[in-house]
C-alpha positions as CSV (number, residue, x, y, z in Angstrom):
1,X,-192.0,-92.4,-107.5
2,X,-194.8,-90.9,-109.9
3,X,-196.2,-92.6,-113.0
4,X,-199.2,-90.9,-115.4
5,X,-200.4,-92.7,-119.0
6,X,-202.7,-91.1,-121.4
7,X,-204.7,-93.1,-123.9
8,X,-205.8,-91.0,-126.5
9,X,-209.1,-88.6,-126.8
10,X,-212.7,-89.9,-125.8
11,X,-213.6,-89.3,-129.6
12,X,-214.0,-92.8,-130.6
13,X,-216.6,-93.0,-127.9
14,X,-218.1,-89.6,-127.2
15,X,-221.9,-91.4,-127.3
16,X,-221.0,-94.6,-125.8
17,X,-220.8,-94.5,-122.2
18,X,-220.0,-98.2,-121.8
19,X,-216.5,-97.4,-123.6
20,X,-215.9,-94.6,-121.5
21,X,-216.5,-96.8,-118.6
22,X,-214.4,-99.5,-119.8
23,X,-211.5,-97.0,-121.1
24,X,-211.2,-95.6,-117.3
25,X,-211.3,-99.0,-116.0
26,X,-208.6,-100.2,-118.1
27,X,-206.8,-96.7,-117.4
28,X,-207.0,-97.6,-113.5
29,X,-205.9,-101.2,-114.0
30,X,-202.7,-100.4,-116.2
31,X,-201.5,-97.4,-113.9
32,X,-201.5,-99.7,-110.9
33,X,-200.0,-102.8,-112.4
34,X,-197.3,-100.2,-113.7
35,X,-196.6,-98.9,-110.2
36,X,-196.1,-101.7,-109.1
37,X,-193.6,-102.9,-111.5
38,X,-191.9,-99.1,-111.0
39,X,-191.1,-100.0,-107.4
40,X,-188.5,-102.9,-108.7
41,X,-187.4,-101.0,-111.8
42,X,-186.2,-98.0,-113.3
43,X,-188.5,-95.2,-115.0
44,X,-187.2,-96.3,-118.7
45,X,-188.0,-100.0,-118.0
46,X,-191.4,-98.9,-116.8
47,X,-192.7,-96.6,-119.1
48,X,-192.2,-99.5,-121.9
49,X,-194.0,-102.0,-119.8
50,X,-196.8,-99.2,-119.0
51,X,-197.0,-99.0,-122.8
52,X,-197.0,-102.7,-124.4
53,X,-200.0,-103.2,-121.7
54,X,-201.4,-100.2,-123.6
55,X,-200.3,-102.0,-126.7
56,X,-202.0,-105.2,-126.0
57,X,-205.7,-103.9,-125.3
58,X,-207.5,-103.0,-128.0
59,X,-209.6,-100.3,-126.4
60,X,-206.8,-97.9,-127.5
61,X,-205.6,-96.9,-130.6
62,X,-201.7,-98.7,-130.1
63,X,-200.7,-101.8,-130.9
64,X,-203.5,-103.8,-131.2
65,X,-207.0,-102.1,-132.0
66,X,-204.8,-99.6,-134.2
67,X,-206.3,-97.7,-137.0
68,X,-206.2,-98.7,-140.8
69,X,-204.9,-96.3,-143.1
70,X,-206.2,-95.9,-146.6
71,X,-205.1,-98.5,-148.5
72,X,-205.8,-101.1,-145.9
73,X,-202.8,-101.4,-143.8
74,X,-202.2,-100.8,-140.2
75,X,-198.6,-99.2,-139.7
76,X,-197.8,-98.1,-136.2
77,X,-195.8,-95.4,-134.8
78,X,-193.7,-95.5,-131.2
79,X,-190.6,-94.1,-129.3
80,X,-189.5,-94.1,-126.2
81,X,-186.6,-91.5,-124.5
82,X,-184.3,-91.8,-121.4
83,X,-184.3,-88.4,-119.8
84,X,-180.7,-89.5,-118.5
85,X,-179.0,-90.3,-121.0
86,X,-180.7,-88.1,-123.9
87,X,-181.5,-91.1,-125.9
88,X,-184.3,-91.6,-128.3
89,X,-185.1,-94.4,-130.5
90,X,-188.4,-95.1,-132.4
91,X,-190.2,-97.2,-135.3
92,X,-192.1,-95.0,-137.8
93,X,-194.7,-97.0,-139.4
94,X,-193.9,-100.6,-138.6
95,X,-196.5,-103.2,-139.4
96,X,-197.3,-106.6,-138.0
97,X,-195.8,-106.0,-134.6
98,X,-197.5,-106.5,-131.7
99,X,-195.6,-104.5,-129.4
100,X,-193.9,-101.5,-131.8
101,X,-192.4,-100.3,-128.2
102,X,-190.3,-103.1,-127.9
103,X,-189.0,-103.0,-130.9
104,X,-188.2,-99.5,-130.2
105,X,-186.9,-100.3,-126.6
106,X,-184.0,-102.9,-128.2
107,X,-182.9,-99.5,-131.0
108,X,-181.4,-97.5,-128.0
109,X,-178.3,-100.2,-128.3
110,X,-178.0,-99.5,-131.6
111,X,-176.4,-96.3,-133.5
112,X,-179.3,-96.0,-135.9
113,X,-182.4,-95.2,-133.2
114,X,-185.0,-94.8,-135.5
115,X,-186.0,-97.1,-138.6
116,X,-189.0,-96.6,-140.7
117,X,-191.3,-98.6,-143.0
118,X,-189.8,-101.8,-144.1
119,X,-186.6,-101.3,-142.9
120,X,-188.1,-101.1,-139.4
121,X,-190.4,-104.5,-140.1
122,X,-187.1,-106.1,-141.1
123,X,-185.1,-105.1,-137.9
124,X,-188.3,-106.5,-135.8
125,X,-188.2,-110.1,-137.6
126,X,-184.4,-110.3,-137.2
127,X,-184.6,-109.3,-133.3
128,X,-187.3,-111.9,-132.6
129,X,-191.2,-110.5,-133.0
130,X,-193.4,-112.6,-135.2
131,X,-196.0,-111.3,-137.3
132,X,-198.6,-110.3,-135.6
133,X,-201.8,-109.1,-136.9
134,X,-203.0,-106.2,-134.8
135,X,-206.6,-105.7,-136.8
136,X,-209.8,-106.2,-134.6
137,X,-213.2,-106.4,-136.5
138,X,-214.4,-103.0,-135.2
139,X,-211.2,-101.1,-137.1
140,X,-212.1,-103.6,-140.2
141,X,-216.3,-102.4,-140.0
142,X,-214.6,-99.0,-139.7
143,X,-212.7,-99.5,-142.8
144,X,-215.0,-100.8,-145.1
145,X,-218.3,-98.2,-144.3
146,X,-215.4,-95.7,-144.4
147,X,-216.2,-93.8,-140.8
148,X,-214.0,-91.0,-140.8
149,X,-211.9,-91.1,-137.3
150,X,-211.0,-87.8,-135.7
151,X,-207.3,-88.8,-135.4
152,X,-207.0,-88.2,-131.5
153,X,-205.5,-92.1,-130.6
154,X,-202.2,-92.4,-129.0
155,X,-201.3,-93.8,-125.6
156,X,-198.2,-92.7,-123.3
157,X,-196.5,-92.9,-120.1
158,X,-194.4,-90.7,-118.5
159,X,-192.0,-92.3,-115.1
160,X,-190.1,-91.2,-112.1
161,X,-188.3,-93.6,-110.5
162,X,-186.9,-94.0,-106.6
163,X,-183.9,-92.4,-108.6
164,X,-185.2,-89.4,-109.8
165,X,-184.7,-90.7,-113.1
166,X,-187.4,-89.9,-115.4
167,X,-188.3,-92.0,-118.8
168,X,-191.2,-91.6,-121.4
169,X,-192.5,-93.9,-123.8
170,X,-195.4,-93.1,-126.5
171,X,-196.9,-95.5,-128.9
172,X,-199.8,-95.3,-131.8
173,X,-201.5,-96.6,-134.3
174,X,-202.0,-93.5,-136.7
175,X,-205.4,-91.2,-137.3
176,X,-207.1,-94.3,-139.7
177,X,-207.5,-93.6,-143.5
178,X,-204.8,-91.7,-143.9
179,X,-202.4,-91.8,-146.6
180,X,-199.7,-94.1,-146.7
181,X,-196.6,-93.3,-145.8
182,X,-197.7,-90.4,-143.4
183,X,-195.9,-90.2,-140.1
184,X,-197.1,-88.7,-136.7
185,X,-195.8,-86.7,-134.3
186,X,-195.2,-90.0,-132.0
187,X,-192.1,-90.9,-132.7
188,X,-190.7,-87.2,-133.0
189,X,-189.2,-84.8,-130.4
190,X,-193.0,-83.2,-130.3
191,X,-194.7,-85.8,-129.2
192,X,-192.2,-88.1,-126.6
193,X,-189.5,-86.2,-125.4
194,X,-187.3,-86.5,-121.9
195,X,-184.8,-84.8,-120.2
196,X,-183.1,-84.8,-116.6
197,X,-185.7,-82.2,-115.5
198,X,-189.3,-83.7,-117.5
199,X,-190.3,-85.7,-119.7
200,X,-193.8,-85.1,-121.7
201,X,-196.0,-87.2,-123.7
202,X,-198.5,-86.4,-126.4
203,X,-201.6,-87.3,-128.0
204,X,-203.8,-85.7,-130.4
205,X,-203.6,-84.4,-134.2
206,X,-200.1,-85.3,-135.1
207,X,-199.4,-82.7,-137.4
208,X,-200.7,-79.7,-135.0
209,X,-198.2,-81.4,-132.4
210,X,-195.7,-81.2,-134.7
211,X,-196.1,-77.9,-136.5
212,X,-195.9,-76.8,-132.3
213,X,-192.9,-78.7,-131.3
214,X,-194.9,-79.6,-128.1
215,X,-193.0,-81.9,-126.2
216,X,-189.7,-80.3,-126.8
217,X,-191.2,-76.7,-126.1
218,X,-192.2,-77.6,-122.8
219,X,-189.3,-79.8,-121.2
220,X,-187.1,-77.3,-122.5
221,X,-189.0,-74.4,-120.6
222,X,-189.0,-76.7,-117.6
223,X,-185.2,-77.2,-117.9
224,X,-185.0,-73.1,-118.1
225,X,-186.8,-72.8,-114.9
226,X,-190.6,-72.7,-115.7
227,X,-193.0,-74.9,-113.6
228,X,-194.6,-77.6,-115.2
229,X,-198.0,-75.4,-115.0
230,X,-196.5,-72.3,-116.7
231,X,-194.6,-74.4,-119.5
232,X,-197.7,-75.8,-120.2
233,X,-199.7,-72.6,-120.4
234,X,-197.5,-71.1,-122.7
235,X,-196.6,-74.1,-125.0
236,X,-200.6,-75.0,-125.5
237,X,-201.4,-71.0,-125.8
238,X,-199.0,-71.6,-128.9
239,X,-201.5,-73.9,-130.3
240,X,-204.3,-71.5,-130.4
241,X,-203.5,-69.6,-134.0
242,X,-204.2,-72.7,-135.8
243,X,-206.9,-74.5,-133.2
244,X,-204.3,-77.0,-132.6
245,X,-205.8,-80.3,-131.5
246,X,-203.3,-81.5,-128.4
247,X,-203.3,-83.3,-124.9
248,X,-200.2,-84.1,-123.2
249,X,-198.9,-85.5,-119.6
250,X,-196.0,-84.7,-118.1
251,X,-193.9,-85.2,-114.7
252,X,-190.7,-83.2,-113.6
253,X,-188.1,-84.1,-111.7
254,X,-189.5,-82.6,-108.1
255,X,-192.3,-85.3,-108.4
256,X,-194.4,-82.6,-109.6
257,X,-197.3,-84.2,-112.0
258,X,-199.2,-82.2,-114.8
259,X,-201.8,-82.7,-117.2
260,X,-203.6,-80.5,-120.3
261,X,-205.8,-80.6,-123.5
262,X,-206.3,-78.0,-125.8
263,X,-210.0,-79.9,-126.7
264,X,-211.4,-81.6,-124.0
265,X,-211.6,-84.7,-123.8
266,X,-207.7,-86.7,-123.0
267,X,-208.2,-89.9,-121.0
268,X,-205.6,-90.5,-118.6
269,X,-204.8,-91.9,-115.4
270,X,-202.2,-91.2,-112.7
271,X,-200.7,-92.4,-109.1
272,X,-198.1,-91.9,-106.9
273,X,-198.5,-95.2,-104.3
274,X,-201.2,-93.7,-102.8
275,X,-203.1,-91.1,-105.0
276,X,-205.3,-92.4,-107.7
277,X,-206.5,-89.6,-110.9
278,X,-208.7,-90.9,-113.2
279,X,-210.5,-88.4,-115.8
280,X,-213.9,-89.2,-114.8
């Protein structure tokens, strides 16, 4: 059993040290609570818990602490995809939800797997989740003395289970001040994407990710017999043209475990039962 998350860039906190600190802590405390909940379920049930704890602390740019967008409205992104089954199902831009991937988790019973906007808002009332304001005070300052963000806040998790089954989940809360209505690459094939051999989750500039097909490029040259390492070179060498801004984590279905960013730096934390990464 393997399990690696990502939560976003350092950007937000490039000078502050205590953030970094706290981001790796949180990192560390997540990974191993998820672990731990991987040894008595499978990878898909996993990579959603692994995620809604993401969700739920507002060091991260998911759920709550998510970014507002130009006119003053948080609207979140998330997906999730069963590598066994080929199912993907997502909310684009969903908004006073406190967990957008478990709203996503209960559209892979349905036909129609991913909703957007209002219509996804609707199907989270009607299945049970509250409002639920996901604002903190810091993304509020933010928003009213207009601090540009870079746009590099996402959080993931990527699972193999005692099964070999493999799962991926990836959940955000947008760039901040963009306009409304824009949709990131979290809840596309380039940014969460699973298969029986990999599965692959991103973070970074949405629209780099998805002008590169990331996710999908590399689990597809893992499935034609790349490793994990070379998939990864080629994909990201892919991004270099146009400077693309990317950081993804992936795990095949040998166990194998694999991280890269094409600008440094991607916070994430892995561990296997015994081994503990931390980007440090």
């Amino acid at each position: 059993m393997k399990l690696i998350i990502h939560g976003g860039f350092f950007s937000e906190s490039s000078t502050n040290n205590e953030t970094k600190v706290a981001k790796q802590n949180a990192l560390k405390r997540i990974v191993k609570n998820s672990y731990e909940f991987l040894e008595t379920h499978s990878a898909l049930e996993t990579v959603i818990y692994a995620v809604s704890l993401l969700e739920d602390d507002e060091l991260f740019n998911a759920g709550t602490g998510s970014q507002i967008q130009s006119d003053g409205k948080i609207r979140m992104s998330a997906a999730v995809m069963d590598g066994e089954t080929q199912k993907m199902s997502g909310v684009i831009n969903i908004e006073e939800v406190q967990n957008p991937i478990k709203v996503a988790q209960i559209l892979m019973q349905y036909d129609d797997r991913v909703l957007g906007g209002s219509g996804a808002t609707k199907f989270a009332r009607k299945n049970g989740f509250p409002s639920f304001s996901t604002e903190i005070p810091q993304r509020r300052a933010e928003y009213e003395s207009k601090l540009q963000s870079q746009g590099t806040g996402t959080v993931g998790c990527v699972a193999l289970d005692q099964n070999r089954k493999i799962a991926v989940a990836t959940s955000t809360g947008g760039k901040g001040f963009e306009m409304a209505g824009r949709i990131s690459d979290s809840a596309t094939v380039a940014g969460n994407y699973a298969n029986e051999f990999c599965g692959v989750s991103l973070t970074g500039v949405g629209e780099d990710i998805v002008s590169n097909a990331t996710a999908a490029k590399i689990v597809t040259r893992v499935t034609d017999g790349f490793s994990l390492e070379q998939a990864f070179t080629k994909t990201f060498n892919e991004l270099k043209p146009y400077d693309g801004f990317a950081g993804a984590i992936a795990i095949n279905n040998q166990g194998n475990i694999f991280h890269k960013d094409s600008h440094p730096s991607m916070v994430f934390a892995s561990f296997d039962g015994n081994n503990l990464e931390v980007f440090d």
